[in-house]
C-alpha positions as CSV (number, residue, x, y, z in Angstrom):
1,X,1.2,-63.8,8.5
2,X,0.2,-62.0,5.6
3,X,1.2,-58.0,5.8
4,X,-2.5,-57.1,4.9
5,X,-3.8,-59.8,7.5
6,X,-0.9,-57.9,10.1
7,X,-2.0,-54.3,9.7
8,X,-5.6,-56.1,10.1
9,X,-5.1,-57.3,13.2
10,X,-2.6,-54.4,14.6
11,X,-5.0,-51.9,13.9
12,X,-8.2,-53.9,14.9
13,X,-10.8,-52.2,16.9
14,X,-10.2,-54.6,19.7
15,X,-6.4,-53.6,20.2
16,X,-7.8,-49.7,20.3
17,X,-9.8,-50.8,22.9
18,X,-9.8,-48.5,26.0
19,X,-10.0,-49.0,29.7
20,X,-14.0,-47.9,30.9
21,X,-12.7,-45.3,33.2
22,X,-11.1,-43.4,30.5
23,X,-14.4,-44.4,28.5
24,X,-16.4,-42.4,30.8
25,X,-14.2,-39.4,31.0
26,X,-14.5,-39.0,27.9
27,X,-18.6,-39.3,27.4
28,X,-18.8,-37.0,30.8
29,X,-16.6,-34.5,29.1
30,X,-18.6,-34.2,25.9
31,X,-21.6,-34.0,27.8
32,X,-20.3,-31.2,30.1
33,X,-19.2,-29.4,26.7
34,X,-22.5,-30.1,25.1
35,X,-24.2,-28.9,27.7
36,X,-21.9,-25.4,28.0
37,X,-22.4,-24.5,24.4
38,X,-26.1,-25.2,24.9
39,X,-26.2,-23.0,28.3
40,X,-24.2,-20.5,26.3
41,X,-26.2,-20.5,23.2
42,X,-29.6,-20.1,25.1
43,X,-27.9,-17.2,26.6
44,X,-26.7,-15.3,23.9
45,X,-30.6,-16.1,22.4
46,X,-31.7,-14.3,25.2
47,X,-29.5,-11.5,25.6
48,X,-30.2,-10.8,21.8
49,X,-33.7,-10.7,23.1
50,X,-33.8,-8.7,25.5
51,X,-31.9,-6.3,23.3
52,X,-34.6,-6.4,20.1
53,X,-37.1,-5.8,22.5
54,X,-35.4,-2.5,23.9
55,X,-34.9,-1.4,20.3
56,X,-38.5,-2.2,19.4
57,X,-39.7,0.2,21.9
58,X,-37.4,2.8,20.7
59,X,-38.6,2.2,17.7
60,X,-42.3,2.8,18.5
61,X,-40.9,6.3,20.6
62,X,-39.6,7.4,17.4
63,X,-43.1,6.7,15.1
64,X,-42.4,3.4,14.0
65,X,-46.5,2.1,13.9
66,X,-47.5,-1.6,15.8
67,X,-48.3,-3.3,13.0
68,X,-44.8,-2.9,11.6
69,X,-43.3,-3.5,15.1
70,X,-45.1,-6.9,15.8
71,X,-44.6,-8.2,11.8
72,X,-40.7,-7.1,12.2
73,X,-39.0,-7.6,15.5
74,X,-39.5,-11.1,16.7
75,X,-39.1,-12.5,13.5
76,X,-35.1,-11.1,14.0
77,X,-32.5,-13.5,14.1
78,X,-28.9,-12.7,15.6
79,X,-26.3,-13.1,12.6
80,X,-23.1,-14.9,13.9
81,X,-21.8,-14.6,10.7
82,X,-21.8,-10.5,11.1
83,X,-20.0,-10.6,14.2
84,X,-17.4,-13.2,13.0
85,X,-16.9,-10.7,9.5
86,X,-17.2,-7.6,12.0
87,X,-14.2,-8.9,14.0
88,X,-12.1,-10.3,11.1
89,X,-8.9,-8.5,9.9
90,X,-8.1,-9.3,6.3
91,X,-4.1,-11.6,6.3
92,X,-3.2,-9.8,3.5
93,X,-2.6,-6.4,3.0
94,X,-3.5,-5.3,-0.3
95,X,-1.1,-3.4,-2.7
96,X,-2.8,-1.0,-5.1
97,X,-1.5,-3.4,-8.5
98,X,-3.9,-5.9,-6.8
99,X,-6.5,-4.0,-6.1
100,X,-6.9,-1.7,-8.9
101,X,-6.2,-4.7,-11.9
102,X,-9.1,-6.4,-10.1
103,X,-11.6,-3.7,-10.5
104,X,-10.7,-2.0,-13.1
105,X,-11.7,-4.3,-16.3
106,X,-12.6,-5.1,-19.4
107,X,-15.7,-6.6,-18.3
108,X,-16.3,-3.3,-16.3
109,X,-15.6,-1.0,-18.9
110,X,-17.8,-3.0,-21.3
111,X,-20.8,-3.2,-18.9
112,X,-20.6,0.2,-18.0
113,X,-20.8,1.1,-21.8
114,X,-23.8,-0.8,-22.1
115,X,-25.3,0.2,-19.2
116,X,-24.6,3.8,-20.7
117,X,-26.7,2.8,-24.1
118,X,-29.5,1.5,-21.7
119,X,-29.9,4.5,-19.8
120,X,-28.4,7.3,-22.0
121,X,-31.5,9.5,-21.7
122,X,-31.4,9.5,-17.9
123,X,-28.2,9.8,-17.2
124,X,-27.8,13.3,-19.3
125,X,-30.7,14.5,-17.4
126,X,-28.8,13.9,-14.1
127,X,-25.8,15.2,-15.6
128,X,-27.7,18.7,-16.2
129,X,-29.6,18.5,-12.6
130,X,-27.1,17.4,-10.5
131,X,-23.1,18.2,-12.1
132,X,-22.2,14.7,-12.5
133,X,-21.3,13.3,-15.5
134,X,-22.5,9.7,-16.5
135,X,-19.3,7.6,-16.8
136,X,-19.1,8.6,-12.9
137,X,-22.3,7.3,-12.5
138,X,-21.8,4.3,-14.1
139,X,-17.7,3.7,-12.5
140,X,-19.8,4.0,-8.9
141,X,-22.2,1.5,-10.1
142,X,-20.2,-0.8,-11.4
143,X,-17.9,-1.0,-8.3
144,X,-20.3,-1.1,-5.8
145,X,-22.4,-3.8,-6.8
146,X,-21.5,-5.2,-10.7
147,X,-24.3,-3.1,-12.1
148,X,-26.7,-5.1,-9.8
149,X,-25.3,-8.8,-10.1
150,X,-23.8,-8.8,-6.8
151,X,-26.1,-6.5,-4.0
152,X,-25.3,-8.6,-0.8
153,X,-26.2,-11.8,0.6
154,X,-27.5,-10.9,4.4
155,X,-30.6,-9.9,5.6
156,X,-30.1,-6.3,6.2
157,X,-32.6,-6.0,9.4
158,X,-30.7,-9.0,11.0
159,X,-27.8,-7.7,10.8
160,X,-28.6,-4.2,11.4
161,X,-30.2,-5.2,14.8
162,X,-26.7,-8.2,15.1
163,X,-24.4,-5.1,15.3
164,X,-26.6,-2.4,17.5
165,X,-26.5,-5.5,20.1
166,X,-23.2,-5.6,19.8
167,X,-21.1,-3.5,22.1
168,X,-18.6,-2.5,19.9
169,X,-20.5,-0.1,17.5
170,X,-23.8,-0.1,19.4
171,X,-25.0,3.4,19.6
172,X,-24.5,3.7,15.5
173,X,-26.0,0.4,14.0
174,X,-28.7,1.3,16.6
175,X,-29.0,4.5,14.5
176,X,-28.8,2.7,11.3
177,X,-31.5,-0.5,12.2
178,X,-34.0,2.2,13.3
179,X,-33.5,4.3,10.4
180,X,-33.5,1.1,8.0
181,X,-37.0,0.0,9.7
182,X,-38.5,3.5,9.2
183,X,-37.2,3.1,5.4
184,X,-39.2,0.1,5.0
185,X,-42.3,1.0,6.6
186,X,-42.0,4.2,4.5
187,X,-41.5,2.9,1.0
188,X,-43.7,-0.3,1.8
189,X,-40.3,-2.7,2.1
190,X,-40.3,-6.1,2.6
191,X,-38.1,-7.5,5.5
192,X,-36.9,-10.4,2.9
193,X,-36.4,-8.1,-0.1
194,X,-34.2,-6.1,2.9
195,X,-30.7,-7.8,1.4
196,X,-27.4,-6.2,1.4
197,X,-23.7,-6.4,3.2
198,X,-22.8,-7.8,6.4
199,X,-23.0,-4.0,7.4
200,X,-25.7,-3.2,5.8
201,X,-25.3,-1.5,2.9
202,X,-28.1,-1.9,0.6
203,X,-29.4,-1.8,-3.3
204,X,-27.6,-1.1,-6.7
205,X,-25.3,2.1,-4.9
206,X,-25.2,0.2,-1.0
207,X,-26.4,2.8,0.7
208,X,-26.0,2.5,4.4
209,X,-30.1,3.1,6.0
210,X,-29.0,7.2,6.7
211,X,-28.0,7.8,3.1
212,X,-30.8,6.2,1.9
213,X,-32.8,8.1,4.1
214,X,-31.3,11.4,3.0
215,X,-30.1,11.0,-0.2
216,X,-32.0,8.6,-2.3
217,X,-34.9,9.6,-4.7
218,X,-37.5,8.6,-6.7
219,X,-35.6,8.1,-9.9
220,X,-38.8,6.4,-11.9
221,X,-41.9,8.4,-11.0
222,X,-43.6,5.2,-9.2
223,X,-44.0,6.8,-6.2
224,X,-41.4,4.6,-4.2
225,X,-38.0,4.7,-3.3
226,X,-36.3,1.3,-4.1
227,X,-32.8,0.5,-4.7
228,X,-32.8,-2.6,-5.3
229,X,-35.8,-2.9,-7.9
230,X,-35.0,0.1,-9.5
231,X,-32.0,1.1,-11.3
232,X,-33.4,4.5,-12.1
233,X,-33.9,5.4,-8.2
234,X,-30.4,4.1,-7.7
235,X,-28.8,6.2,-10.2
236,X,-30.4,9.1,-9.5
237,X,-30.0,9.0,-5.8
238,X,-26.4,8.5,-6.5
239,X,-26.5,11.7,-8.2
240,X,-28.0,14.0,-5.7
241,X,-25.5,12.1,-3.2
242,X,-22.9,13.1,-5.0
243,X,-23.9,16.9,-5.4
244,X,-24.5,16.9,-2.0
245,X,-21.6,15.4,-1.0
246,X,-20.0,18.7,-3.1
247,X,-19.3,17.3,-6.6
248,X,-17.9,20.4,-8.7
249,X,-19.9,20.5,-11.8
250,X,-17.3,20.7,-15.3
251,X,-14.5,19.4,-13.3
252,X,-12.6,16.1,-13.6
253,X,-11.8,13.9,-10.8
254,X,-7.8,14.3,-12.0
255,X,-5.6,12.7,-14.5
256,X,-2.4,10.2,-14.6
257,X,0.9,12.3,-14.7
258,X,4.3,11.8,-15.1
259,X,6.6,13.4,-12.5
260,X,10.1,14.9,-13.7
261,X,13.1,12.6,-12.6
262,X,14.1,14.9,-9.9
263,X,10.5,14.8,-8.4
264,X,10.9,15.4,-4.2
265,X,8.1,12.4,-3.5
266,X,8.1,14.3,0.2
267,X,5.7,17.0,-2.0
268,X,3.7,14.3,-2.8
269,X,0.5,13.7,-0.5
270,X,-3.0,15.7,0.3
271,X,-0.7,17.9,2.6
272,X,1.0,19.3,-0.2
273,X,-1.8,21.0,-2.5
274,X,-0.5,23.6,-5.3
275,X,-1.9,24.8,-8.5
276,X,-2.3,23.0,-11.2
277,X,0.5,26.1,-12.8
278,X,2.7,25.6,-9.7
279,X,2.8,22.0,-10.6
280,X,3.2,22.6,-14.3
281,X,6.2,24.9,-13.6
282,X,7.6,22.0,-11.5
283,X,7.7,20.0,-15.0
284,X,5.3,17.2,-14.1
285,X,3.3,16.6,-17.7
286,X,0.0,14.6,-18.4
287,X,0.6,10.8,-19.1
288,X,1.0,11.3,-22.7
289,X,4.1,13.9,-22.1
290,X,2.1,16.8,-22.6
291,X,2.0,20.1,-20.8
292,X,0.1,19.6,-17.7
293,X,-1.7,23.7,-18.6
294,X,-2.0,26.8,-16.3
295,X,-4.6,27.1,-14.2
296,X,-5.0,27.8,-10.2
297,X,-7.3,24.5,-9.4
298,X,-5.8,23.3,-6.2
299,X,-4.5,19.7,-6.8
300,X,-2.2,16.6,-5.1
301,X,0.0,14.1,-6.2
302,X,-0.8,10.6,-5.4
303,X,1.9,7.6,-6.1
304,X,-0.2,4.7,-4.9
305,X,2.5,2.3,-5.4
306,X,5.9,4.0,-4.7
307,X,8.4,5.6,-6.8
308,X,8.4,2.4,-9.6
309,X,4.1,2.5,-10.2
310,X,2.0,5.2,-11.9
311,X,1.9,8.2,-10.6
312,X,-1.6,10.6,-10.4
313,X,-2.8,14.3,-9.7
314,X,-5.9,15.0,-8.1
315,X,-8.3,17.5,-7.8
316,X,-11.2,18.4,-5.4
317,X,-13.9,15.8,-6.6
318,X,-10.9,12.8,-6.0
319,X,-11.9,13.9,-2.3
320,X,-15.6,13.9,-2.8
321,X,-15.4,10.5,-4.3
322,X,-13.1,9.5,-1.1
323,X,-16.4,11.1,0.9
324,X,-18.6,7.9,-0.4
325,X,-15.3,5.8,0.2
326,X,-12.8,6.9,2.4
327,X,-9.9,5.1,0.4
328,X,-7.5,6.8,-2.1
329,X,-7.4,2.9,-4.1
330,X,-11.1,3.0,-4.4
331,X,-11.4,6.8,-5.7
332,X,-8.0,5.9,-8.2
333,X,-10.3,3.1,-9.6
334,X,-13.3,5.2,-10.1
335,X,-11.7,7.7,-11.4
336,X,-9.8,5.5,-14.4
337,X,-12.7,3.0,-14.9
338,X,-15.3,6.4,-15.3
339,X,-12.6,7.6,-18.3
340,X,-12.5,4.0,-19.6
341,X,-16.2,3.8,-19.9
342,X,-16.1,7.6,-21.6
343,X,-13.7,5.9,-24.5
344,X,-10.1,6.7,-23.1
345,X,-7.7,3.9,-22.6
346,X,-7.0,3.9,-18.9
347,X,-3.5,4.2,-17.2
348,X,-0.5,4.1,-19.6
349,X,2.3,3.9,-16.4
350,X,2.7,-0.3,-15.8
351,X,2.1,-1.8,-12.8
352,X,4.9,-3.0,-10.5
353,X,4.8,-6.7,-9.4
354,X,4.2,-6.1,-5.6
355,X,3.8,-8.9,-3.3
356,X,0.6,-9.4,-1.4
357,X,2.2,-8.6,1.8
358,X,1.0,-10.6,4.6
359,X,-0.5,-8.4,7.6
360,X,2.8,-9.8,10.0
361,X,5.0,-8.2,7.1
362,X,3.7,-4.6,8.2
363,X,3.4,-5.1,11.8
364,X,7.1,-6.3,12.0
365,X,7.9,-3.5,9.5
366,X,6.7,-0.9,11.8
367,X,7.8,-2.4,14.9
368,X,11.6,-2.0,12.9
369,X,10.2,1.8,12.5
370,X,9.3,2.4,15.9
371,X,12.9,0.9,17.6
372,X,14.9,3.3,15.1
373,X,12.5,6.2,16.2
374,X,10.3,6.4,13.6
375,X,7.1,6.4,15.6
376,X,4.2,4.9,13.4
377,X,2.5,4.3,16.5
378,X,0.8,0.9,17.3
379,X,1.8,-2.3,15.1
380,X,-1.2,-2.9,13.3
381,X,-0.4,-3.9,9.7
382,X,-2.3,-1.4,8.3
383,X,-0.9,1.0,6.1
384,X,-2.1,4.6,7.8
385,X,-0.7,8.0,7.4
386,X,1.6,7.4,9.9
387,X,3.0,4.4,8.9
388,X,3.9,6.1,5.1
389,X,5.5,9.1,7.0
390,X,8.1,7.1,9.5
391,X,8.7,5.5,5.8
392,X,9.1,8.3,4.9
393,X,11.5,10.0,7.2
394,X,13.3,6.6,7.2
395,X,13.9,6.5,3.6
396,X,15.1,10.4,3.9
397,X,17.3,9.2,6.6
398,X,19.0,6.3,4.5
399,X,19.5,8.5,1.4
400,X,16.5,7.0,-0.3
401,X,13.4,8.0,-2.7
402,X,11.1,9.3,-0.2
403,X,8.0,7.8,-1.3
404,X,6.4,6.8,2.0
405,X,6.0,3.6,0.4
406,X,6.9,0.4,1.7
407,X,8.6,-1.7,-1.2
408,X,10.9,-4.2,-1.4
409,X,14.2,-2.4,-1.1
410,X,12.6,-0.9,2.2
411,X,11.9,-3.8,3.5
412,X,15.3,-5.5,2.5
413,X,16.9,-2.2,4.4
414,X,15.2,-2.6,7.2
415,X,16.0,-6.3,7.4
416,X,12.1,-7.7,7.1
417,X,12.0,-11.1,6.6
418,X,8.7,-11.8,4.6
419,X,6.3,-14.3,5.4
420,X,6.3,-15.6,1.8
421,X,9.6,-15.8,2.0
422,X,9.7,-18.2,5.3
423,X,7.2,-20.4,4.0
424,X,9.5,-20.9,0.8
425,X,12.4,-21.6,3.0
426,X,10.4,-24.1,5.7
């Protein structure tokens, strides 16, 4: 027999043949599972309607008219997808390198600059009004959305009223879903011109439904407030949100430094504010190696990627851009792409070549912390405050630069074996 005609007949149809018991077992099963997710499914459908109808009347408590009550609420539609993304943790943990070469660009920089030409007259008036100067403007812009090519995917309302059913944040996102219906009904909003993030975050600037309640203003004189039509609304609400937030007119947002080679990294760190002459007199220089200047603005030093990266100081509107995002990366990026698009040539320190480390790489990091008795609190794998101080008083404790960072020499101390590492070796 041929070896084609063999395989042919071995793995025939007929010789896979199964006994009709095990037949049935297996069509009863399916049906039993079909019928589950179907059960389960008509539950959730109904859960998720009960709950839109408990928001719709707090809604109408709170002045929200019929007409806008009947067009918009059973026309919702629960958003797996929100819940899913809600739940998600990211497997990487993101080093600043990573992050900050993938948002601040040439493309940016370039984009913001035209963006500047287009809107030049504008963006001086807001400058005068509100304190802010226009390569902010534009940095906050182009980070939050690409100037306007990228403004979200999901149907804001959905996903809104997805997360206020959801236990786990309810009372806010029932906050923000009647706030975001209230918007619409105010500035005559369309449910399916309603896009934005899975959290949603909305228009040019992603405001969240309260700050667009609060903050955002009628940038064109049309009467309406809309951030996703209208880039003039959404610059100019993005500068009264940032002079409310407490922007300080004439200052910067802070500078990249170098630090002396005898620099304590324990005095780096929010924590450890001192004036701009303190840390002049403490030899730390601008970028370019000259004097840092006298002066008694309060101001930190920031080494977002250890001892080995680029090294910053920062001043008090770093923390009112950390007030729109809470993350020292983003506010770094902001700060250099705003300079960029003002004609400087960003940061002059090179980046180190981090690894992306994998989320199991910090948790079994800090687990290494806590058992030495350098409490970081729960394994997480996120890198928190608490995590860069046990590194911190670890690396004091080994006779290392106390950076509060965790790079590869920590690591190798501490005996991590790296996930990248283990897939190379398997």
């Amino acid at each position: 027999m041929r070896l084609a005609s063999f395989k042919s007949s071995f793995f025939s149809t007929r010789s896979l043949k199964r006994p009709k018991p095990y037949v049935s077992f297996l069509r009863t099963s399916l049906s039993l599972l079909l019928a589950s997710a179907a059960m389960n499914s008509a539950l959730a459908n109904e859960q998720f309607a009960n709950c839109t109808a408990t928001l719709a009347e707090k809604a109408k408590q709170e002045g929200v008219s019929q007409q806008v009550i009947d067009d918009v609420f059973p026309r919702l539609v629960h958003q797996d997808r929100v819940i899913e993304l809600d739940r998600s943790q990211p497997e990487f943990v993101q080093t600043f390198p990573g992050y900050f070469s993938k948002r601040v660009t040439d493309w940016r920089t370039n984009k913001g600059k035209e963006m500047y030409a287009k809107h030049e007259q504008l963006l001086h008036k807001l400058s005068d009004k509100y304190g802010v100067p226009p390569h902010y403007l534009l940095a906050f812009w182009g980070l939050e959305t690409n100037f306007g090519s990228y403004k979200g995917k999901m149907p804001v309302l959905d996903s809104l009223a997805t997360l206020a059913c959801d236990k786990r944040r309810s009372t806010y996102f029932t906050q923000e879903f009647l706030v975001a219906v209230k918007l619409m009904e105010r500035e005559k909003l369309q449910k399916e011109d309603m896009i934005g993030s899975w959290a949603g975050a909305m228009g040019h600037t992603q405001f969240m439904p309260s700050a667009y309640t609060h903050y955002a203003i009628d940038g064109d004189g049309d009467g309406q407030i809309n951030l996703w039509a209208s880039e003039e609304d959404a610059l100019s609400s993005a500068a009264n949100f940032l002079a409310s937030l407490g922007w300080e007119r004439s200052f910067r947002w802070g500078r990249e430094v170098q630090l002396p080679d005898n620099f304590d990294y324990q005095e780096s760190g929010y924590k450890n504010r001192k004036s701009l002459s303190e840390w002049n007199t403490q030899g730390v220089k601008q970028a370019d190696g000259s004097a840092l200047g006298e002066g008694d603005t309060s101001a930190y030093v920031i080494v977002p990627a250890g001892h080995n990266g680029p090294a910053f100081i920062a001043y008090k509107n770093f923390r009112v851009i950390m007030r729109w995002n809470n993350s020292e990366f983003y506010a770094i990026a902001v700060g250099v792409l705003a300079d960029r698009i003002a004609g400087a040539s960003g940061i002059k320190a090179t980046l180190p070549d981090l690894p992306a480390y994998n989320r199991k790489d910090i948790i079994a990091l800090q687990r290494k912390l806590n058992n030495l008795g350098f409490d970081v609190g729960k394994p997480d794998g996120i890198i928190g405050p608490a995590t860069r101080e046990g590194i911190r008083n670890y690396q004091i404790s080994s006779n290392m630069i106390a950076d509060g960072f965790p790079g590869l020499e920590v690591m190798a101390a501490l005996d991590v074996k790296l996930e990248r590492d283990k897939a190379t070796q398997s």
